[in-house]
Phi, psi and omega in degrees: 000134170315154197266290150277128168277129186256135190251163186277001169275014179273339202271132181252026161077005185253074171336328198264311167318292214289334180307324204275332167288340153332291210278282102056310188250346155308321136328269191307340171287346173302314178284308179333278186317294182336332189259330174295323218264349192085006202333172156236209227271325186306304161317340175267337164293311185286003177272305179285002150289307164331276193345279194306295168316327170273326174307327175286341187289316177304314187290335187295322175261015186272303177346281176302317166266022161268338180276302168294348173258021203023027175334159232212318187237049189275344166281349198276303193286334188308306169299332154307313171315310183303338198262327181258012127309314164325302151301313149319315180300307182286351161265343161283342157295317153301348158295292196308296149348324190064036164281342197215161175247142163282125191232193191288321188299335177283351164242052197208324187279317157320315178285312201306296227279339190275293161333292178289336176280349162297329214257336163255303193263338164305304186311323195300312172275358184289315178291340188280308212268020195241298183296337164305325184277016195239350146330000000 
């Protein structure tokens, strides 16, 4: 069993979103194993390093279509997409520092926040950007 499933109520019907949301937890089930399987550590950096790149790609192209479809509330989701790169950026550095281990709770916190930001704060701009593209 997967560590996040991906279920069809994640899907908001935006094909290009929802693939990249795909990946994105197809991602995090990677590290999940990896980390069950003992993997060593250089393998676990480089999947959260995947993880941290495709996730910034994304929010840069979730972005951009709130921005052409004028979302309303796109500075709002834009400061969430920031505050959990911020975060992540500062826990891979304390992995490269050897202050922290990648642990089960950084990917219990991941799943939480991915999970819930499809399921809140995405499901929220999915109608607006669904009648802009139908304009």
């Amino acid at each position: 069993m997967a560590f996040l499933e991906w279920k069809s109520e994640f899907a908001l019907d935006l094909p290009d979103i929802d693939r990249q949301h795909k990946r994105l937890v197809d991602i995090l089930n990677r590290l999940h194993d990896a980390m069950i399987q003992g993997a060593p550590p250089a393998s676990l950096h480089q999947i959260l390093n995947d993880l941290i790149s495709y996730t910034r790609s994304h929010f840069v192209d979730e972005e951009r279509a709130m921005e052409r479809a004028r979302y309303p509330q796109l500075a709002a989701h834009r400061r969430e997409h920031e505050e959990l790169t911020e975060k992540v950026l500062r826990f891979q550095q304390d992995l490269r520092d050897g202050r922290v281990a990648l642990s089960v709770q950084l990917l219990g916190f991941l799943k939480s926040w991915l999970r819930d930001h499809i399921m809140k704060t995405d499901k929220a701009y999915t109608a607006h950007l669904l009648s802009y593209q139908g304009r």
